[in-house]
C-alpha positions as CSV (number, residue, x, y, z in Angstrom):
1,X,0.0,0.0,0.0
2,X,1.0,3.4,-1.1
3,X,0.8,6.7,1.2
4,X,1.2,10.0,0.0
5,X,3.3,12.7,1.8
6,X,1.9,13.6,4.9
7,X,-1.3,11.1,4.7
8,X,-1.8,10.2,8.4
9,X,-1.5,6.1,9.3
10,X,-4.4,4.1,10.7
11,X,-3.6,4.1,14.2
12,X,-0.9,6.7,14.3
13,X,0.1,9.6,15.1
14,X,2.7,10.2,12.4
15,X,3.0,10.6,8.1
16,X,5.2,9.1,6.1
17,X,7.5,12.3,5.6
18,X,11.0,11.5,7.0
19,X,12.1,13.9,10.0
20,X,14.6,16.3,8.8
21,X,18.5,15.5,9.9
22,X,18.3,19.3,11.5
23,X,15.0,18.6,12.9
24,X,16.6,15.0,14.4
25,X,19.8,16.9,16.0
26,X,17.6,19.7,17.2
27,X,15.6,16.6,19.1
28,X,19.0,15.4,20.4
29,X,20.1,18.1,21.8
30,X,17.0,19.7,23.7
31,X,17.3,15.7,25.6
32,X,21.5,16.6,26.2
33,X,21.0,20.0,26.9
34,X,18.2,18.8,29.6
35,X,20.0,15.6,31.2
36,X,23.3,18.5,31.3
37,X,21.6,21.1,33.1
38,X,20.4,18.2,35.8
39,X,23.9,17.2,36.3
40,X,25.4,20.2,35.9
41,X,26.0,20.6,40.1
42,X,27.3,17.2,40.4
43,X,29.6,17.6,37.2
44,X,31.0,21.4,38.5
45,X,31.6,19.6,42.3
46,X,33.8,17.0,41.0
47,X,35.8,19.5,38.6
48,X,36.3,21.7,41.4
49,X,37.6,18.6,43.7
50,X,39.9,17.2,40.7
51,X,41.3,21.0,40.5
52,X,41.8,21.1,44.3
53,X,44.0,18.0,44.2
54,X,46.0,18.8,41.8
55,X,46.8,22.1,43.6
56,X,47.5,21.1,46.9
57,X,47.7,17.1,46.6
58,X,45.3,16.8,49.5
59,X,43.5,13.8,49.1
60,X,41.0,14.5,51.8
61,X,39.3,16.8,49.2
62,X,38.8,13.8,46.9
63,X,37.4,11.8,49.4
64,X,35.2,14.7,51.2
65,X,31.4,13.8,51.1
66,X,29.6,15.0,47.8
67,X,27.3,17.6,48.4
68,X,22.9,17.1,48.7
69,X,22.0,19.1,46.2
70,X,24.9,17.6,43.4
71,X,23.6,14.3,44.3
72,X,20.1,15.2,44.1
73,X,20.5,16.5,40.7
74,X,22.7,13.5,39.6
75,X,19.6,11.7,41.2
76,X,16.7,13.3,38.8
77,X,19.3,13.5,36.0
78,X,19.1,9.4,36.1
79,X,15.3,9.6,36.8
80,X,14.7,11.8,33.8
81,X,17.1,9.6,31.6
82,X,15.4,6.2,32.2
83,X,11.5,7.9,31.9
84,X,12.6,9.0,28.6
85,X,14.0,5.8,27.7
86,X,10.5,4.5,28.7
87,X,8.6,7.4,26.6
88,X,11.0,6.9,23.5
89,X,10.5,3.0,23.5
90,X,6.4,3.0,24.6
91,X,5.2,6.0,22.5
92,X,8.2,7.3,19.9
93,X,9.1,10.3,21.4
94,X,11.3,11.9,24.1
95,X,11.0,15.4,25.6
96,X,13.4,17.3,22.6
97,X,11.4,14.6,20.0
98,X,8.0,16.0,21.5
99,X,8.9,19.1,20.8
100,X,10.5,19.2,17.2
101,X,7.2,17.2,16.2
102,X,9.0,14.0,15.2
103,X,8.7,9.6,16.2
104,X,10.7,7.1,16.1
105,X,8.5,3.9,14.8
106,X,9.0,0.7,13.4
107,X,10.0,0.6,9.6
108,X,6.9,-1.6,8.5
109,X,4.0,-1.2,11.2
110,X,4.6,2.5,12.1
111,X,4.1,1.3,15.8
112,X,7.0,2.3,18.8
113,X,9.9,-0.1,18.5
114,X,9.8,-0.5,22.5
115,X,12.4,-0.2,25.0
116,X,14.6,-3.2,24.3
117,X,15.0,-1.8,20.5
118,X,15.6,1.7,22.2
119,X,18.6,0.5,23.6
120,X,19.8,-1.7,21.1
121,X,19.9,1.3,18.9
122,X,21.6,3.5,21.5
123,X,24.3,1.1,22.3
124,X,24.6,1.3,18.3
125,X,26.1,4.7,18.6
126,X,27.4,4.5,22.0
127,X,29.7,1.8,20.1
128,X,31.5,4.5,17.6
129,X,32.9,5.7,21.0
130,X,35.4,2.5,20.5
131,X,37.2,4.7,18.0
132,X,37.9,7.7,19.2
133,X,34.6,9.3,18.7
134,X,35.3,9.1,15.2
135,X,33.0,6.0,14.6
136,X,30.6,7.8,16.9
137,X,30.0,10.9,14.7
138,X,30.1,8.2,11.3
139,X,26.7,6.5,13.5
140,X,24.8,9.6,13.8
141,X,26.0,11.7,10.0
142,X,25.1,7.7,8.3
143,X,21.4,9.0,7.8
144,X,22.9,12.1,5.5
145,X,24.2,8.8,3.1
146,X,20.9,7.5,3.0
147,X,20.5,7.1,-0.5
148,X,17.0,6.2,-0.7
149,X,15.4,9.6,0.7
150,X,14.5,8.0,4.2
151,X,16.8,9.3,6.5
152,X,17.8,6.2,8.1
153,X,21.1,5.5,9.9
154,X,22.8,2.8,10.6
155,X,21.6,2.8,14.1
156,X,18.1,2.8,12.6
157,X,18.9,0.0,10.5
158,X,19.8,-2.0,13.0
159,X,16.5,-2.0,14.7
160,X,14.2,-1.9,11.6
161,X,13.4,2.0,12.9
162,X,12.5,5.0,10.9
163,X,12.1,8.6,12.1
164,X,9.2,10.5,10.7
165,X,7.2,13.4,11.1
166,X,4.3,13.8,13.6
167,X,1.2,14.9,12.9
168,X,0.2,18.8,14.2
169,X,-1.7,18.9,17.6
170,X,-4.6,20.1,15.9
171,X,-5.1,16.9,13.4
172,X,-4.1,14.8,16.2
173,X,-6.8,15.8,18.2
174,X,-9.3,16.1,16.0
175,X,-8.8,12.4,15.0
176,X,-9.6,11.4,18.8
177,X,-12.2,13.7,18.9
178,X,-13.6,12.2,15.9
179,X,-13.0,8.4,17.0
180,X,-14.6,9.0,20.7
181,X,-17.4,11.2,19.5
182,X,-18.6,7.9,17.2
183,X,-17.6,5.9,20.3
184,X,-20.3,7.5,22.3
185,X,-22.9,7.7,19.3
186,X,-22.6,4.0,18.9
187,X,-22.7,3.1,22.6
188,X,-25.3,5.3,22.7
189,X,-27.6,3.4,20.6
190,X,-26.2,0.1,21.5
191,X,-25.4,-1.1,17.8
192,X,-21.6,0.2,17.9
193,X,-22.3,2.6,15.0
194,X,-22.8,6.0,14.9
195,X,-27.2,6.5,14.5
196,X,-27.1,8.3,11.5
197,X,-24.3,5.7,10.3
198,X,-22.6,7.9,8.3
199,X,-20.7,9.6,10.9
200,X,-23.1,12.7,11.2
201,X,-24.3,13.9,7.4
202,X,-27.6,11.8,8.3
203,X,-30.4,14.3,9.8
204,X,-30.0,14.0,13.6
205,X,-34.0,15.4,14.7
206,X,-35.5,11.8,12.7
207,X,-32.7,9.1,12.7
208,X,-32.8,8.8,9.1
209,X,-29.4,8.9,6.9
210,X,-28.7,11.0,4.6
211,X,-28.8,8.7,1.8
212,X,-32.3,7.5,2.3
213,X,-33.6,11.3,1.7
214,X,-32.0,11.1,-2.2
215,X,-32.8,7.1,-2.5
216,X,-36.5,7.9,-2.0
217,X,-38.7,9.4,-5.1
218,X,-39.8,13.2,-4.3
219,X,-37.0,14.4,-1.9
220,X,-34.2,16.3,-1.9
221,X,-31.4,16.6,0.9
222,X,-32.1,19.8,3.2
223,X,-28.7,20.5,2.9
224,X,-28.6,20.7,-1.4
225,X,-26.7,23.0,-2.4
226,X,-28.1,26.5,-4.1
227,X,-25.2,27.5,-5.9
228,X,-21.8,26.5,-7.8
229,X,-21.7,22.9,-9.3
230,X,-24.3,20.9,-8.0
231,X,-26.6,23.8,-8.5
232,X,-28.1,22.0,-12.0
233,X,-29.2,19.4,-10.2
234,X,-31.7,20.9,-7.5
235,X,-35.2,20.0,-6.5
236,X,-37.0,16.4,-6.5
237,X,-34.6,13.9,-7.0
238,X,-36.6,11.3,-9.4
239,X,-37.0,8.0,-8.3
240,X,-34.7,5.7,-8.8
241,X,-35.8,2.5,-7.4
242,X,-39.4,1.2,-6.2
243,X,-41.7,3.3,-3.8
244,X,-42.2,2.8,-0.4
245,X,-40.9,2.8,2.9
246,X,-37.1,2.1,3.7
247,X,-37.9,-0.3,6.2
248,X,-40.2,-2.6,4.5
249,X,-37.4,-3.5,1.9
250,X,-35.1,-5.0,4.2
251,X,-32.5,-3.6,6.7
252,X,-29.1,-2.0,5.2
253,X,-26.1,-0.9,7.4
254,X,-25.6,2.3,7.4
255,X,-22.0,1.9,7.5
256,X,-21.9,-0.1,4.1
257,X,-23.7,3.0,2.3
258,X,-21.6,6.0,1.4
259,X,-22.5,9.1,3.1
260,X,-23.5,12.4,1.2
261,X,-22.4,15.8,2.1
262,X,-24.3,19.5,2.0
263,X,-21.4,20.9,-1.3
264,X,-22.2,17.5,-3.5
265,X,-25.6,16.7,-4.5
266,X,-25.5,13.4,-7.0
267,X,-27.5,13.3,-10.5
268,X,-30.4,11.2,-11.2
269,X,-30.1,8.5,-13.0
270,X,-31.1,7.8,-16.7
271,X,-34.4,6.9,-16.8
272,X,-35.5,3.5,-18.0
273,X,-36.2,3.6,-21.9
274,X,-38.4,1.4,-23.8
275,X,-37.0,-0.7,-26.3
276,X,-37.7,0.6,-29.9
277,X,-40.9,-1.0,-31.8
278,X,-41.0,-4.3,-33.8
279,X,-40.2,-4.2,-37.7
280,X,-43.0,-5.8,-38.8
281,X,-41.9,-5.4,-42.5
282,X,-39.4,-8.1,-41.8
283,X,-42.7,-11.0,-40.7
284,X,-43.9,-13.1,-43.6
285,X,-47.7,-12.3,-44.7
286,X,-49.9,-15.3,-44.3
287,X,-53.3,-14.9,-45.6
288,X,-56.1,-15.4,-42.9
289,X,-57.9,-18.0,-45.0
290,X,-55.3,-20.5,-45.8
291,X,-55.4,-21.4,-41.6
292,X,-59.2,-21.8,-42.2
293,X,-59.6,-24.1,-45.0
294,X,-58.7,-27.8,-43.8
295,X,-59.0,-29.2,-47.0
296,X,-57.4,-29.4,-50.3
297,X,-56.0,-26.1,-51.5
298,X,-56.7,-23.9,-54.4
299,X,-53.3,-23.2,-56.6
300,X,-52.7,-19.6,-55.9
301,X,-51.4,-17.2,-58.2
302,X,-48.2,-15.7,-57.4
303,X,-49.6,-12.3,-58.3
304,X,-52.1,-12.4,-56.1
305,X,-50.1,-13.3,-52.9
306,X,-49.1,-10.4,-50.6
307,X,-45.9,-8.6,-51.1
308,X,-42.9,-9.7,-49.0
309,X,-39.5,-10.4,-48.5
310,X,-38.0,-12.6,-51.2
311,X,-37.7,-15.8,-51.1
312,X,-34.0,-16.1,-51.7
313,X,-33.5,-13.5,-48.7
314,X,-36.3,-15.6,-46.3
315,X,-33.7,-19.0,-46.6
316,X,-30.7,-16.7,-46.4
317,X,-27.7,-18.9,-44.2
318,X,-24.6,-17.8,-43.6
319,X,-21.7,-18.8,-45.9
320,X,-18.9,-22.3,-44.8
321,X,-15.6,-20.6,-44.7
322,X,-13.7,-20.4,-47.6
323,X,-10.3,-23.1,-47.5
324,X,-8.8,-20.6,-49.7
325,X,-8.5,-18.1,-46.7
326,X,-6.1,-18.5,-44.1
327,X,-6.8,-16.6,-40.7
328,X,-4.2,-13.9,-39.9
329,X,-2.3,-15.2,-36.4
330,X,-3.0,-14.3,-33.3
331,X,-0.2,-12.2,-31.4
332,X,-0.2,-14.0,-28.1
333,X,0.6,-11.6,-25.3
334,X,3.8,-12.2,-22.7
335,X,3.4,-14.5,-19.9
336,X,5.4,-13.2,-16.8
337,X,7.8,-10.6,-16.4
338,X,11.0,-11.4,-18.9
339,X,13.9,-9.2,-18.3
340,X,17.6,-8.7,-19.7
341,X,20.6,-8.1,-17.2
342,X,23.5,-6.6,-18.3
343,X,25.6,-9.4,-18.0
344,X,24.0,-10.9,-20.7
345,X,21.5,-13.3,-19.0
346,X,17.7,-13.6,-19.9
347,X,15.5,-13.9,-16.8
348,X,11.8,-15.0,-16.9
349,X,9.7,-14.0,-13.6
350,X,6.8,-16.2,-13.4
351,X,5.2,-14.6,-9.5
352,X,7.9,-13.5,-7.2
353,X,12.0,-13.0,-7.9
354,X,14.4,-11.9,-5.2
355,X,17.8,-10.4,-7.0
356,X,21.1,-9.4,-5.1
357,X,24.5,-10.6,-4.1
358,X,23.2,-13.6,-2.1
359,X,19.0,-13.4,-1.6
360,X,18.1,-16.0,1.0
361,X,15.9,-18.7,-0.6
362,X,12.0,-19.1,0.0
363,X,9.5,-21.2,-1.1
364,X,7.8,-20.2,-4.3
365,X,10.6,-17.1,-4.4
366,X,12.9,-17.3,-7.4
367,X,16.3,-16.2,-6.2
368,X,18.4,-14.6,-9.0
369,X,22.1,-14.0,-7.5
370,X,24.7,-11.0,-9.1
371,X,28.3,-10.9,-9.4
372,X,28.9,-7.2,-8.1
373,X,32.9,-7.9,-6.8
374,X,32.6,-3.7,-5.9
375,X,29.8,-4.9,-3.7
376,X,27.2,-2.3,-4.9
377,X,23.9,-4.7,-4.5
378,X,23.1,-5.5,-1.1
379,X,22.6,-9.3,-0.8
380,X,19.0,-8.8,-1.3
381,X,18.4,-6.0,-3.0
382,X,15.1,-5.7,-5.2
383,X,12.4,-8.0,-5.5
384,X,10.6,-8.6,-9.3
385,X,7.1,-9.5,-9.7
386,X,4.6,-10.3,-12.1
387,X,0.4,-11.3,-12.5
388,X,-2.0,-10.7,-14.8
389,X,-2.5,-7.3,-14.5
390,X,1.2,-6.4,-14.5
391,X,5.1,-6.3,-13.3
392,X,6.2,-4.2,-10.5
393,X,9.9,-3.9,-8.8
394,X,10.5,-3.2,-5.2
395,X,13.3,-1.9,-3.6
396,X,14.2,-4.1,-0.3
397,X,15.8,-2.1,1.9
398,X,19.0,-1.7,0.0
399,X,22.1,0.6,0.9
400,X,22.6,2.1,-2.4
401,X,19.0,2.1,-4.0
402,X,16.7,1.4,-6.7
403,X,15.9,3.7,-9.8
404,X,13.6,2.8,-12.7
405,X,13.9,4.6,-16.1
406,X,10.9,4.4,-18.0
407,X,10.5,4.4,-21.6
408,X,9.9,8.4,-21.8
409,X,12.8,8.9,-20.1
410,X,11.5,9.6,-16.8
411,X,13.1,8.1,-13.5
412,X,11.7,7.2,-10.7
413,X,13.6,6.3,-6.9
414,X,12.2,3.1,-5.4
415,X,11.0,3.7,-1.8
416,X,11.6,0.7,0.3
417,X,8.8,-1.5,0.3
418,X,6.9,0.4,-2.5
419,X,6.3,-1.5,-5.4
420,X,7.2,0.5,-9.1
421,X,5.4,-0.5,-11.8
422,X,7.2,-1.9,-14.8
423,X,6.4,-1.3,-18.8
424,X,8.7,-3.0,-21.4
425,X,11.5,-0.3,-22.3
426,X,11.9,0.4,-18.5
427,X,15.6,0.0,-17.5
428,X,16.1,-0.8,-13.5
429,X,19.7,0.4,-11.8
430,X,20.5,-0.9,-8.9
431,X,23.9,0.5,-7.7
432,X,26.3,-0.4,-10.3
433,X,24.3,-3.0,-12.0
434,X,21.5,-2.7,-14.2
435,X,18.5,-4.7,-16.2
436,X,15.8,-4.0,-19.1
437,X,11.9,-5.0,-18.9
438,X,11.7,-7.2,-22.4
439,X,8.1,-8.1,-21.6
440,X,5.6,-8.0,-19.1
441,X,2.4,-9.5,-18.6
442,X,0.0,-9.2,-21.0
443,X,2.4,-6.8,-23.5
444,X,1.9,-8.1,-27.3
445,X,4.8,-9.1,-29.6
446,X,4.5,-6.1,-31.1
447,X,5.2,-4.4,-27.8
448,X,7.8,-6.3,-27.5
449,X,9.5,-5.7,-30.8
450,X,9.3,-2.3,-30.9
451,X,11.0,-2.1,-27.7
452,X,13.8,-4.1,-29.4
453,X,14.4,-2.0,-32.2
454,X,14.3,1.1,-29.8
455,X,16.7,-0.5,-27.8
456,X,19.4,-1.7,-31.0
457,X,18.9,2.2,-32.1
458,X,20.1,3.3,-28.7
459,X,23.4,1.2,-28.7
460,X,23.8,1.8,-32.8
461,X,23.9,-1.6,-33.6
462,X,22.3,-3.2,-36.3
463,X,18.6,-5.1,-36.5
């Protein structure tokens, strides 16, 4: 499934725009900046007692007794450190993460990761400490490298993470609003559904939807609108299905009918035309004495029998096919995706292809392994599939990404997990390797060959 930029999730509080890297270190640092000024007494007495004894070489100042207020703050500065742990691991967000407006979720569900991922990820970067800081600052610059768009470090690698916008208070609240308002509607009523069942464009004073005012013959919505588009259509809606009361033709959930608004007022339908008279001029005449007159029959004369069609036209059959003609052959179309790597192989994707350094195999997965000695492809890299209503490629997760070319010349960068659909011409990199869509399903030969001789025009060699 495909979200676009800043589309809320079911469930969430987040979009699927990734948080800024400024936005990210801005988050960091309000949560260093906090824990800092909490230990910031505790830190300044044991300075001032390291500078003492290396003054006077007194080691009674070193082992003095700490003062109460540095170990209270060194208390609340360890308090505050694990309830944001908590908070970052239970709902996505610290204090500084609050603040800037972004989460850290899962990669796939757009859930919290929880506290044991929290860590994992923390001791992640807490490991580039092991050189020098050096590998420390490489942890936490990795997401600038990302070369898919999403932001995503190593550390959030590591933990399937991903750090994305929230949405604004306002939305966020208007969403629970909106969920607990048709909580208390439905428990109200005792069905679980709001009582207008179209979450509140039904009228309210009778408990009937909004849709039963334009299904019924002679009514109009109170709400129909005077002016602007829907304004052609105003008055009596006609009737568009049989008279009578809702009720007494069966029960419908109100959830399973879409609900009308006061801006859109729909059209009537076409009403039901009557089919066009009978040719009678194509009927053969029979005289209403010949049914009459059981016995032998007079000889008639042709003259005097009523015109009609001829005879030759009455017995008319159509013709046996000629031998002579031969029928022009069917172009079958292409079954499954066929594609061309640039090492020369020829693979044909019947479902579901994994391609990269070393895919793991699966069952019913085709596994399609490339020599990359620069180690560009991840070890599984893209995935290739194919039904009958297409071919799509998606990225999976790779470090160096996916881009599709598409016969116009347009390009197009593979999201992780986001399937790209695939028309013959297309040419998929994938970091320094590369392959061509030959055919996909249900493209004809001629498809197919035109995309040949496009390609040999391209590369100058000839047909």
């Amino acid at each position: 499934m495909t979200h676009r930029a800043g589309a809320p999730f079911p469930g969430g509080d987040v979009t699927d725009t990734p948080a800024s890297l400024g936005r990210r270190f801005l988050a960091v640092a309000v949560d260093q900046v906090l824990v800092g000024l909490l230990t910031a007494p505790f830190t300044v007495e044991v300075l001032r007692r390291a500078l003492a004894t290396t003054a006077t070489d007194d080691a009674a100042v070193v082992v003095a007794p700490v003062g109460v207020g540095a170990l209270l703050g060194l208390g609340v500065a360890t308090a505050v450190s694990l309830a944001q742990w908590v908070l970052h691991g239970r709902y996505g967000w610290t204090l500084g993460r609050r603040l800037l407006g972004v989460r850290t979720v899962d990669v796939h569900s757009r859930r919290p990761i929880g506290v044991l991922r929290v860590l994992l990820r923390g001791l992640v970067v807490a490991a580039g400490t092991l050189a020098c800081l050096v590998g420390q600052v490489a942890v936490l610059a990795s997401p600038a490298l990302d070369r898919t768009g999403r932001n995503r470090g190593w550390h959030d690698r590591a933990v399937d993470a991903e750090v994305l916008r929230a949405l604004p208070a306002a939305s966020t609240a208007g969403h629970r609003d909106a969920h607990a308002a048709r909580a208390v509607r439905g428990r109200g009523d005792g069905t679980g559904h709001a009582p207008d069942g179209s979450g509140g464009s039904g009228d309210g004073r009778t408990g009937t939807p909004g849709w039963a005012a334009l299904a019924e013959p002679g009514t109009a919505p109170p709400d129909a609108a005077t002016s602007g588009p829907g304004a052609a259509v105003r008055g009596t809606v006609p009737a568009t299905r049989p008279a009578g009361p809702v009720a007494s033709r069966g029960t419908v959930r109100a959830a399973d009918v879409p609900a009308t608004t006061g801006s859109l007022v729909l059209p009537p339908l076409d009403p039901p035309r009557a089919a066009p008279d009978l040719d009678t001029r194509a009927l053969p005449l029979v005289r209403a004495g010949a049914a009459a007159a059981p016995g032998p029959s007079a000889p008639v004369d042709e003259a005097d029998e009523p015109a009609g069609l001829a005879p030759e036209l009455e017995l008319t059959r159509p013709a046996p096919p000629r031998p002579d003609v031969v029928p022009a052959p069917r172009r079958a179309a292409a079954r499954g995706l066929r594609v061309a790597l640039d090492d020369g192989r020829t693979l044909t994707v019947e479902r579901v292809a994994l391609l990269g350094r070393n895919p793991s195999p699966a069952p019913g997965v085709q596994v399609v392994r490339v020599t990359d000695p620069e180690r560009s492809v991840s070890k599984t890299h893209l995935e290739l599939g194919a039904d009958a209503s297409g071919a799509w490629v998606t990225d999976r997760g790779s470090t160096n990404g996916t881009v599709v070319t598409l016969p116009d010349g347009a390009q197009v960068v593979c999201r992780v997990d986001h399937p790209v659909r695939l028309r013959p011409g297309s040419v998929v990199v994938f970091g320094d390797r590369s392959l061509r869509v030959v055919a996909t399903p249900g493209s004809s030969v001629a498809d197919v060959l035109r995309d040949q001789g496009a390609h040999r025009a391209q590369d100058g060699s000839p047909a």
